[in-house]
FIBADO-811911 format. One record per residue: residue in one letter; x, y, z of N, C-alpha, C, O in turn. Coordinates in steps of 0.02 Angstrom, whole numbers, padded with zeros to 5 digits, always signed. Layout:
BEGIN
AXYZXYZXYZXYZ
...
REM end
This chain:
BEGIN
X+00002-02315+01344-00061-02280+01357-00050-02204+01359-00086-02162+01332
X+00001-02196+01392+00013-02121+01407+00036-02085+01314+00007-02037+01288
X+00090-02121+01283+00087-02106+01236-00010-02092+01170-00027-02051+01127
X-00035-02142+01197-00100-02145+01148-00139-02082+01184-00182-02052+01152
X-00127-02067+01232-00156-01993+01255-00144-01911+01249-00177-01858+01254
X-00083-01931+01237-00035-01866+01213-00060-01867+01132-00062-01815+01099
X-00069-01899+01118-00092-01919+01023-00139-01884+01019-00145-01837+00980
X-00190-01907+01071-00265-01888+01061-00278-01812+01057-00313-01780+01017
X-00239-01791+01113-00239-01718+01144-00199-01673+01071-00228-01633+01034
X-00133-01693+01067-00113-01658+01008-00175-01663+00949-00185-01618+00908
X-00207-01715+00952-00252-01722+00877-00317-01653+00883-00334-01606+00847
X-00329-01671+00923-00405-01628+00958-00381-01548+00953-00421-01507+00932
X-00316-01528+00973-00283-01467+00979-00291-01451+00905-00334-01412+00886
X-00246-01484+00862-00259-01447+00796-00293-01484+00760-00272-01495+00703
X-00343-01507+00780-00415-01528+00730-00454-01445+00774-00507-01427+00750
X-00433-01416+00814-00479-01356+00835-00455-01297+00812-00494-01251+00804
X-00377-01289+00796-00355-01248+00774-00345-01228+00709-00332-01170+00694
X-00353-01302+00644-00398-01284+00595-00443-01260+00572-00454-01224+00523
X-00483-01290+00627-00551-01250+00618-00565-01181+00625-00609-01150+00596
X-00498-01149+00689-00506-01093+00684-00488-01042+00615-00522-00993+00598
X-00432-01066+00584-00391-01048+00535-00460-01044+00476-00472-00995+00442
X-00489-01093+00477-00534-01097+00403-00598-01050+00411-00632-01030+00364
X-00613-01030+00501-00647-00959+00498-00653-00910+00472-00701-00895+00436
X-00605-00876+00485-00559-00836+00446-00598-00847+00395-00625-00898+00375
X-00598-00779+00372-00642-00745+00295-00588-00689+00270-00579-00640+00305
X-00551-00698+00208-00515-00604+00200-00554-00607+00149-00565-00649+00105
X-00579-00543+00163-00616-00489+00117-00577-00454+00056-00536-00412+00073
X-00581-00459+00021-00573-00400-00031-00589-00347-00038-00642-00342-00069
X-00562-00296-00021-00616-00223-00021-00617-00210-00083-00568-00199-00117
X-00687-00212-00105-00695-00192-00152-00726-00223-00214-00761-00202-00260
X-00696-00287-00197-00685-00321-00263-00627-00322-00313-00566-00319-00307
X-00665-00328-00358-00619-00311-00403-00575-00247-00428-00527-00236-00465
X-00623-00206-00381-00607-00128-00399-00545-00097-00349-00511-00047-00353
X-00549-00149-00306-00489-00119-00247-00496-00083-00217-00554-00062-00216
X-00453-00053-00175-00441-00001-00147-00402+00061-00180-00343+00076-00186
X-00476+00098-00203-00468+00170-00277-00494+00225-00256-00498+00218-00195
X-00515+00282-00271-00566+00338-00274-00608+00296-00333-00589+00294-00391
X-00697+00247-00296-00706+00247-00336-00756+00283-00397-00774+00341-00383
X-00775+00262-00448-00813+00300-00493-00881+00317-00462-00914+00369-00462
X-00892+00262-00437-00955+00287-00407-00992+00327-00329-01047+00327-00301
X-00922+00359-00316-00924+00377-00264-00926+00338-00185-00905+00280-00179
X-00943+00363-00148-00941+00326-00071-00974+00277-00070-00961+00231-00031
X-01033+00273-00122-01096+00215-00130-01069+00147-00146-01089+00091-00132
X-01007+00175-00185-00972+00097-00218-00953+00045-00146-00977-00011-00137
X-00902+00081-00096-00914+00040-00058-00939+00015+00015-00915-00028+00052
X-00999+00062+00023-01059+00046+00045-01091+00000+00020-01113-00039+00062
X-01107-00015-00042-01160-00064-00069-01089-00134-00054-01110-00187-00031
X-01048-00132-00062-01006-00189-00065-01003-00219-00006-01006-00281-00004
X-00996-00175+00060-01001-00187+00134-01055-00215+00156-01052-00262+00196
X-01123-00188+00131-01171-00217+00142-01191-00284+00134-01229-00313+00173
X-01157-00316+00068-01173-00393+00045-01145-00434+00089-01162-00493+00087
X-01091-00413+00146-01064-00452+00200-01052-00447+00262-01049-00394+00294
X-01045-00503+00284-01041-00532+00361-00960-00525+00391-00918-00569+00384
X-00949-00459+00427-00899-00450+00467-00879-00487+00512-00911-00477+00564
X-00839-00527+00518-00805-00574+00589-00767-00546+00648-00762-00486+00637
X-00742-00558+00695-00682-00552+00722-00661-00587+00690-00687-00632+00657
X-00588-00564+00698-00543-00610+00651-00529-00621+00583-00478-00639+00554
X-00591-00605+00564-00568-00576+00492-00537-00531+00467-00527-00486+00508
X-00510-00521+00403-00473-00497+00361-00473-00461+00321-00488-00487+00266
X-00456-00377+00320-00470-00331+00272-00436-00338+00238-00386-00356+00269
X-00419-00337+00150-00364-00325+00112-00378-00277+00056-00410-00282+00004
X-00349-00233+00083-00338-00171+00033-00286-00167+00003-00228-00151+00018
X-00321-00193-00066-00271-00184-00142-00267-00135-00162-00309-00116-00203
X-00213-00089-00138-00186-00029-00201-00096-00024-00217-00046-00051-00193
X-00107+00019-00262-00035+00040-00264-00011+00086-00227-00036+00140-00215
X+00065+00054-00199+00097+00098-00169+00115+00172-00187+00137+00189-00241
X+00100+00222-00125+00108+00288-00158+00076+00310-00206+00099+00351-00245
X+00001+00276-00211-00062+00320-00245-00107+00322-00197-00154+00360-00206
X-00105+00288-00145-00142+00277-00093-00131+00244-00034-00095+00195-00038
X-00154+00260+00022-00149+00227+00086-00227+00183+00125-00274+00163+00092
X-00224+00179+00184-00268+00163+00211-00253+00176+00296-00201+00162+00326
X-00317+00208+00325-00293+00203+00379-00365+00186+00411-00411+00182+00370
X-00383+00175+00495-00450+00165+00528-00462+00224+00579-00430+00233+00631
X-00503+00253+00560-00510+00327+00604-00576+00325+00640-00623+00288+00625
X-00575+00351+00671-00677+00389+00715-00699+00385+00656-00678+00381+00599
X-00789+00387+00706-00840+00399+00661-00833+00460+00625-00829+00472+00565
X-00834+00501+00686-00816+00580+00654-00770+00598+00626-00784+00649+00593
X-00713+00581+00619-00666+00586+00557-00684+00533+00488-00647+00534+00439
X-00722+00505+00490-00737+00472+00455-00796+00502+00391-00804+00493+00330
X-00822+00534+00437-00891+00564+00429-00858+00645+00375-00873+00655+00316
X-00812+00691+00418-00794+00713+00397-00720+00728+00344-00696+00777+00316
X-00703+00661+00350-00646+00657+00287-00587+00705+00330-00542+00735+00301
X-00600+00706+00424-00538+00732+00445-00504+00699+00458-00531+00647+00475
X-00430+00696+00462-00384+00638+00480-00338+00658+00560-00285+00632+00580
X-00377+00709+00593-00353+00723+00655-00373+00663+00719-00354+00664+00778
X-00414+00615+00688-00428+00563+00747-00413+00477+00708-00452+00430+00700
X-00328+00484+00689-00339+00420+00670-00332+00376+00727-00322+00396+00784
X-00337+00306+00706-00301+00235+00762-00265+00200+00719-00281+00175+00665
X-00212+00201+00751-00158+00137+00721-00122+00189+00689-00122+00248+00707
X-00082+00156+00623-00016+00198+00563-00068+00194+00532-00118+00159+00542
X-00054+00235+00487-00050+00235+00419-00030+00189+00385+00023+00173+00411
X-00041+00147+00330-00022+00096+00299+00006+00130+00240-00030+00180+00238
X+00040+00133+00199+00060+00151+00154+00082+00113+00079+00089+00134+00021
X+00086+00063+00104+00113+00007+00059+00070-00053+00035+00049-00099+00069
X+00061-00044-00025-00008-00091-00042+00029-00161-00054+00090-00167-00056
X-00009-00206-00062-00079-00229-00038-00075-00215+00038-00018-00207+00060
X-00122-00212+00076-00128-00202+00150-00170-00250+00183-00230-00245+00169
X-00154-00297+00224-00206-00330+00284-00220-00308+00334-00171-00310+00372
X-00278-00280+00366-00298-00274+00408-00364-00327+00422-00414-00340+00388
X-00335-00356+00501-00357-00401+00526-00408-00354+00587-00393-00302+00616
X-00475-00401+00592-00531-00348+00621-00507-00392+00701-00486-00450+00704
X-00519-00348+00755-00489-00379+00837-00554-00377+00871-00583-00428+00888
X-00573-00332+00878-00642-00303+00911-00694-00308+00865-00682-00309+00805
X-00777-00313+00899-00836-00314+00869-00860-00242+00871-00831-00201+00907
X-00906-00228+00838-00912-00149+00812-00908-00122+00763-00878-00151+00718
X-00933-00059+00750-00909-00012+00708-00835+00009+00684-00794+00023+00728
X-00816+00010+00617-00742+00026+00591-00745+00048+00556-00795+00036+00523
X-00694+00102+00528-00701+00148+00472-00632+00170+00462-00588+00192+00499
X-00637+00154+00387-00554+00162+00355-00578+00216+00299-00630+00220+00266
X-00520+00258+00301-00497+00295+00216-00468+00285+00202-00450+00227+00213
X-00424+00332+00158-00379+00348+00124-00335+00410+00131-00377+00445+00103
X-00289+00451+00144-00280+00512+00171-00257+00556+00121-00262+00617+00131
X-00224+00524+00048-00213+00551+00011-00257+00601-00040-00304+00581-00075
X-00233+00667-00038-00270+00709-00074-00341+00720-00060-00355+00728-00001
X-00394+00721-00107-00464+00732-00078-00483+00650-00087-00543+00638-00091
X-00449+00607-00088-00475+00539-00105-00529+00503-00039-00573+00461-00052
X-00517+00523+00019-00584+00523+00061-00640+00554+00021-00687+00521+00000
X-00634+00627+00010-00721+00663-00028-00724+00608-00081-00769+00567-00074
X-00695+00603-00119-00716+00551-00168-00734+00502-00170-00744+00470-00221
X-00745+00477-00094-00763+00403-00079-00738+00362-00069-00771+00311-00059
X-00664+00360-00067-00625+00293-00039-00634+00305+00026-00596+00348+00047
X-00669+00282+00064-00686+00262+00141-00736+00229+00130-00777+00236+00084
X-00735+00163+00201-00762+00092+00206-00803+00093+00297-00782+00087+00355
X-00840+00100+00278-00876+00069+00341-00904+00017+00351-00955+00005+00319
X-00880-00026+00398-00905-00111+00415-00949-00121+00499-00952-00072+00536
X-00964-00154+00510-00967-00182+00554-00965-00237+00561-00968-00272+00510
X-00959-00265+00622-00912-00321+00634-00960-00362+00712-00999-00340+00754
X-00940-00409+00704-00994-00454+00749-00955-00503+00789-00917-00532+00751
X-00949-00522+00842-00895-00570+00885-00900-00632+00856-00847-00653+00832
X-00949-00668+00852-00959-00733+00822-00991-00741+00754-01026-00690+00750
X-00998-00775+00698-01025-00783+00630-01101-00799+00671-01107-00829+00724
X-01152-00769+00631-01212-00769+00638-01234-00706+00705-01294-00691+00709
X-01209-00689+00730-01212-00654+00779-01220-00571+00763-01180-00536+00732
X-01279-00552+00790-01279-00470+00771-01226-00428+00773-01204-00435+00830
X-01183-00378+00738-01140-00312+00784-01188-00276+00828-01247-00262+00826
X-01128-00267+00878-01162-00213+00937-01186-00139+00908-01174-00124+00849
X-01217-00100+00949-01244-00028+00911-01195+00013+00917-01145+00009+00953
X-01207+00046+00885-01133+00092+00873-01130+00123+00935-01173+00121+00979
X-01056+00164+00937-01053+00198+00987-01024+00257+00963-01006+00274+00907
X-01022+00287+01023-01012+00372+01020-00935+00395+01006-00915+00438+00966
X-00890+00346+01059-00827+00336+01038-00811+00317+01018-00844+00272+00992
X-00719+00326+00994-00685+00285+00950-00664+00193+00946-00646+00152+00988
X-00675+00189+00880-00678+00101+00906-00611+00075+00921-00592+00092+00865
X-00569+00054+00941-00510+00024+00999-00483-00009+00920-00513-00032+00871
X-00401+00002+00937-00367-00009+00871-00356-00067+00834-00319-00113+00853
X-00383-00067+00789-00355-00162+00729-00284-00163+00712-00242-00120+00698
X-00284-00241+00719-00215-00249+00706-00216-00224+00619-00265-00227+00582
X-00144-00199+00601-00115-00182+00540-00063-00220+00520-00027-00259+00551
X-00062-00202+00461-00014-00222+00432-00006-00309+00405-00055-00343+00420
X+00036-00337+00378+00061-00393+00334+00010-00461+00356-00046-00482+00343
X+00051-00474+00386+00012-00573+00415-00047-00525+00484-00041-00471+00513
X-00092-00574+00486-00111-00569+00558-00086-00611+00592-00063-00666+00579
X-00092-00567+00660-00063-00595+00720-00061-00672+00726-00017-00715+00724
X-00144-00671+00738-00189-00742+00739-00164-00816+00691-00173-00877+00697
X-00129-00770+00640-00137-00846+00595-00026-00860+00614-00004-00918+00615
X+00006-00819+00621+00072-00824+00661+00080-00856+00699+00119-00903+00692
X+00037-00844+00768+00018-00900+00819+00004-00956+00795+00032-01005+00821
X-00043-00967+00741-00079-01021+00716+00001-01070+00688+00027-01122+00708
X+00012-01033+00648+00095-01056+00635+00153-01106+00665+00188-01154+00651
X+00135-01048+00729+00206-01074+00771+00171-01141+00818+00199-01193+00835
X+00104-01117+00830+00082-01171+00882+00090-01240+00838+00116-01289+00867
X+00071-01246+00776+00064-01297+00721+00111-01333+00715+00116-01394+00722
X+00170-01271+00696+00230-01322+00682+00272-01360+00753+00310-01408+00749
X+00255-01327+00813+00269-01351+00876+00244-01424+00899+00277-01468+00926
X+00175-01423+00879+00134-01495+00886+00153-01548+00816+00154-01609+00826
X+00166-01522+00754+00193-01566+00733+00265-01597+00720+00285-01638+00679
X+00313-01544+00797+00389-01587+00811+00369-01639+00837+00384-01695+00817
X+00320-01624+00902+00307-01680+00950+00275-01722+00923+00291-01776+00948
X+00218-01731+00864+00202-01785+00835+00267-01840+00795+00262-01901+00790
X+00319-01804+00772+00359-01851+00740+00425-01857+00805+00478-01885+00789
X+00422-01843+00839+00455-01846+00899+00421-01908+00939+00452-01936+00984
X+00371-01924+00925+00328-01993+00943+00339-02041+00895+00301-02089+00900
X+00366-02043+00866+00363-02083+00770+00449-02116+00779+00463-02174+00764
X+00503-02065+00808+00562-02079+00783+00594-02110+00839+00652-02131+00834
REM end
């Protein structure tokens, strides 16, 4: 009995933790166009931001080449003004880039290289705690830092917890 309960519990655990995993949305910035100065100025990806639904937990991926471009998440007001005196987090430098969204809110990434902010590589999203759920109104301050860089955190955990529950499932078997 005690064994058929431990079953149940492991089952329920990652029948929930799939579900979390298949939340998860990564974005493409951009599209197809990546992460560029693009042609059409700041509008290009504004209109692209607009067609979607920001998560927690979701997933920025900025496709560029290394050492033509970076990405970083700064203030409104550095954002606004293409200054890079108020970033959060590194600098990313190394393309492709994931950034995983932590907080609900307002976010805003450039680029730092050259005038490639004036030219429009910067992204403004907002972001909403739950799917279907409004973002909060902006605020005055800076929005609190996203995780950077390679894997997210979230899906690591997802990882280790996974492969942990499936020792103890065949640890029941052998």
């Amino acid at each position: 009995m005690a064994r058929l309960m431990s079953m149940a519990v492991i089952g329920v655990v990652m029948a929930a933790m799939m579900h979390y995993s298949a939340a998860q949305t990564v974005h493409e910035v951009g599209d197809t166009t990546g992460w560029t100065v693009p042609t059409g100025g700041a509008a290009t990806y504004s209109s692209w931001a607009s067609g979607r639904q920001f998560v927690v937990g979701d997933i920025l991926a900025f496709n560029f080449v290394t050492n033509s471009h970076d990405v970083v998440e700064v203030s409104k007001e550095s954002f606004d003004a293409c200054d890079f005196s108020s970033i959060i987090g590194n600098i990313i430098t190394t393309g492709p880039a994931n950034i995983t969204i932590t907080t609900a809110g307002y976010h805003y990434y450039v680029c730092t290289i050259g005038r490639h902010c004036t030219g429009g590589q910067k992204l403004e999203i907002s972001a909403s705690a739950t799917p279907g759920a409004s973002p909060p109104s902006s605020s005055t301050g800076s929005p609190p830092p996203s995780s950077q860089g390679g894997d997210s955190s979230s899906s690591t955990l997802f990882a280790s917890v996974f492969v942990s529950l499936m020792s103890l499932v065949v640890s029941f078997f052998l």
